[in-house]
C-alpha positions, 0 to 999 in steps of 0.5 A: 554100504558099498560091497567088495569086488570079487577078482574074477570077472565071472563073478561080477553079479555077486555084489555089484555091477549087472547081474550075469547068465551062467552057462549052468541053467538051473531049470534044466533038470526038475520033476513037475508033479500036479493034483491028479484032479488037476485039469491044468495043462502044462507049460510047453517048457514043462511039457518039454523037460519030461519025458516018461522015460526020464522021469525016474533019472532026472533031477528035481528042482521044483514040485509045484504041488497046486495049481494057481488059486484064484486070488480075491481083490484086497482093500489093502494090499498085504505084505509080502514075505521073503525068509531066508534061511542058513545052514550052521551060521552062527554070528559069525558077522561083521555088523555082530561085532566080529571085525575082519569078517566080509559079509558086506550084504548082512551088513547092509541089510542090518543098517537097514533092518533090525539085528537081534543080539539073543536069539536062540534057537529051540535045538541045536541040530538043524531038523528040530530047529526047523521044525520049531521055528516053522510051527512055533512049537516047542518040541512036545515029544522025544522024535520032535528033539532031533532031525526026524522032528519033521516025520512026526508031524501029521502028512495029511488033511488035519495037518498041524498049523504051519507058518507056510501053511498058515500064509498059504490059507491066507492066500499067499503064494507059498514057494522053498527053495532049498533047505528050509526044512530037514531035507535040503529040496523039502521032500521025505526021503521014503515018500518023496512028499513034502516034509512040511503038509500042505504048507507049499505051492512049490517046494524043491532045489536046483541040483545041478551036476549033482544027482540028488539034492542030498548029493548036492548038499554034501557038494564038491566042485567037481560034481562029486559029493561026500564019501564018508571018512575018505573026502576033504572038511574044506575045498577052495576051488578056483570055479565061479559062484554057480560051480556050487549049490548055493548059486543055483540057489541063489538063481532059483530065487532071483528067477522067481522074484522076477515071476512073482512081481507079476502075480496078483497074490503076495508071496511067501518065498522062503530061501534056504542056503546050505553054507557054511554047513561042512564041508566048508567049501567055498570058491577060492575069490572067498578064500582069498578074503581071509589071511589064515595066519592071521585067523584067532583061535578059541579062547575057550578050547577046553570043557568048562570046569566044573562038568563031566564032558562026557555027559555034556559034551561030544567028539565032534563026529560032525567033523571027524571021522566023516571028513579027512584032513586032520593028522590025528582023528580026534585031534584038531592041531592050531594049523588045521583049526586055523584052516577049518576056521578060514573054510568056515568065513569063507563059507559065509562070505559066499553065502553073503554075496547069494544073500546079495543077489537075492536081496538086489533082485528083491530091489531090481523087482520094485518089491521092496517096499512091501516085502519083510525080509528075515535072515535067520541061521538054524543054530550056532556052531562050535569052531573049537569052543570047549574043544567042539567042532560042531553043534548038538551042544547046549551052550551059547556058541551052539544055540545063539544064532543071527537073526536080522528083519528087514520090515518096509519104513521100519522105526530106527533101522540099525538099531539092534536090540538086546531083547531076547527072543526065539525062534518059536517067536518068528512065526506069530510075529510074522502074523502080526505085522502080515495082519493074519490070524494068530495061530492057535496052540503055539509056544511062540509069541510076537516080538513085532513090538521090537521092530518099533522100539528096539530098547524093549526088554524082550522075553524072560528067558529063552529054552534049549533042548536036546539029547531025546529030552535029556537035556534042557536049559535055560537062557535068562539076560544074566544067566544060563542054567543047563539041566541033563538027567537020565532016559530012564528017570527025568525027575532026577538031575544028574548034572546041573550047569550055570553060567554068569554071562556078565562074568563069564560070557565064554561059559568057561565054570560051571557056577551051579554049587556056588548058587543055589539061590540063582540054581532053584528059581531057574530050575522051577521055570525050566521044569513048568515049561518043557513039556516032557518035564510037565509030563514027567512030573503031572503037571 
């Protein structure tokens, strides 16, 4: 499938033609810290970049946290691994079935792999959801339900398992690059250490311009980052890919395939890019793939009937009052929701082409036919459903995220399926069909059987939580039962949803008086596999 031309010629490597050097080196700034029982000697380019006077100013790329090990002789040789995460992507996809959307590359890659129509994320805020999909837990405790979920895991030996940590025993060469956990470079913010123990080899993110890579990820095109309620939801500047994070990214990752094919050991590269989380700017060649007049709206911009919005429901502060460019705050008018929409698909179409690149590298490498590719969005997000801009919610538009696997001489490619899955799943599965261990003591299971036959029927249901566990639901083929109680009193449900996704896929009424026959059975289910709920009532 062939890709658009972008209109500058600067831009030429995004999804066709010879790959371009910019004149912004993302390995120009960048800390290498090692073992201080390490005897390895650094590399002159490393010994050159620091200085001790510079080490408190300069800007981290990379921390290489163990020297190389030794890599034994393999009597066949293992898979390689090369997960790439997006930040707030929903299915917001041409190959999904939302037509006039330019994003050429996930297209190609599903005709070539397998797109999964429901996959649900475990939280709908991005640290939690991490954090699940990267321990194949579901959370088991109140910090473990929002973006400090990454704080409450043990920092030292004793480590829980890990997907990274489990490929890395194994003798993978393990490497993030961007935001694959909370923190978009993977390091604590009190400890500078890694969020994730013992799981990486090198962990970090080109910051470029920026000073921090917190900085970067909030990033404007000027060098500037976001001043909480006095910068812009959406930019559309006339700069070049690398003129924001996510090419610096995107070149990290291709400047480390090309290091990786030489390396005896496989690899487990995981890539994580920051669009489309807001602000939604993107280099205007994006913009211009869109005409905003022609943008639709939601067609489900009011609360569902049936609920009180004010337990269920939020003022979408993710948008304001952190970002200006709304008349009134609070109140998103038709023309400024046709602009947060066009920043949005402007935003994923950018980050389709930095999917492109590091998909041809994979290609250009001759590492393609022993690499498993997986594409996978944190959650979903709300483009003014039920009057939400924004996650943190527990219907479809925040947990349903894409999910696309690419294995080498995969049965039907382009076949999607409807089978349910989560993303507890993807770390068993990745065991699987990498032939490692299958990690102990997760909640995750393996969907590899998927990937062989497409038509297969999946999981019964998938679970949401959210709101410190307050909030819990539950997503079987037909229906979705949503159950909030109070901090105080688990046990006592103080709001009840259900939804008919045969009748009612926009969750637009709350059917859950109408049905106690649908409601009971859900509810049982929902209340013997959350953890807090088995705890709250002994089980």
């Amino acid at each position: 499938m062939a890709g658009y031309l972008p209109e500058r010629s600067d831009d030429r490597h995004l999804l066709g033609g010879k790959r371009q050097r910019n004149s912004v080196d993302s390995r120009s700034n960048f800390l290498l810290i090692l073992p201080l029982s390490s005897n390895v000697s650094l590399p002159v380019m490393f010994a050159q970049k620091i200085r001790r006077a510079d080490i408190a100013s300069c800007v981290l790329l990379l921390v290489v946290l163990s020297p190389s090990r030794t890599f034994g002789q393999e009597t066949e040789k293992r898979l390689n691994v090369l997960l790439i995460c997006v930040d707030d992507l929903r299915p917001q996809i041409n190959c999904y079935g939302v037509s006039g959307m330019a994003t050429p590359n996930l297209d190609l890659l599903a005709a070539e792999g397998r797109r999964f129509e429901h996959q649900y994320v475990q939280v709908p805020t991005c640290g939690a959801s991490r954090c699940s999909m990267l321990t194949g837990r579901y959370p088991h405790a109140e910090g473990a339900y929002d973006n400090d979920a990454f704080l409450a895991l043990p920092t030292s030996n004793g480590a829980d398992v890990s997907m990274p940590r489990l490929f890395r025993d194994q003798g993978y060469r393990t490497i993030s690059i961007g935001k694959i956990t909370h923190r978009p470079d993977g390091l604590r913010d009190d400890t500078h250490t890694p969020e994730l123990a013992e799981a990486w080899d090198e962990v970090g993110m080109p910051t470029g311009r920026w000073r921090t890579a917190w900085d970067a990820f909030f990033a404007y095109a000027d060098g500037s980052t976001r001043v909480p309620g006095k910068t812009p939801a959406t930019e559309r500047a006339d700069v070049g890919d690398r003129d924001y994070p996510d090419g610096l990214i995107a070149d990290a990752a291709v400047e480390k395939l090309e290091e990786l094919k030489g390396r005896p050991e496989p690899f487990f590269l995981a890539v994580g890019f920051i669009k489309p989380h807001l602000p939604f700017n993107a280099p205007a060649t994006y913009w211009a793939l869109y005409d905003e007049q022609q943008i639709s709206l939601a067609s489900n911009r009011c609360p569902p009937l049936g609920v009180d919005p004010t337990i269920s429901l939020h003022r979408s502060s993710e948008l304001t009052p952190r970002y200006t460019g709304l008349a009134t705050a609070g109140v998103v008018t038709d023309a400024e929701a046709r602009r947060l929409r066009h920043g949005y698909y402007a935003c994923v179409s950018y980050v389709d082409a930095q999917i492109g690149r590091v998909l041809r590298a994979l290609d250009e490498n001759g590492l393609t036919d022993e690499t498993i590719v997986v594409v996978w969005g944190d959650h979903g997000w709300h483009l003014g459903e039920h009057g939400i801009w924004g996650k943190h919610t527990l219907h479809e538009a925040a947990l349903r995220s894409p999910l696309i696997i690419r294995t080498p001489h995969i049965t039907l490619p382009g076949e999607a399926t409807n089978g349910i899955v989560e993303s507890v799943d993807l770390f068993p599965t990745l065991t699987e069909l990498c032939r490692l261990p299958r990690p102990e003591g997760i909640d995750g299971s393996s969907f590899a059987s998927l990937l062989t036959n497409p038509s297969g029927t999946g999981k019964s249901a998938a679970l949401g939580f959210w709101a410190n566990g307050r909030a819990h639901s539950i997503r079987t083929p037909r229906h979705r039962l949503t159950r909030w109680s109070t901090a105080k009193d688990r046990d006592r449900p103080i709001q009840i949803e259900l939804y008919d996704h045969q009748l009612d896929p926009e969750e637009t009424v709350n059917i859950a008086s109408d049905h106690p026959e649908v409601v009971r059975p859900l509810l049982e289910q929902l209340e013997r596999r959350v953890p807090l709920l088995q705890r709250q009532s002994g089980g």
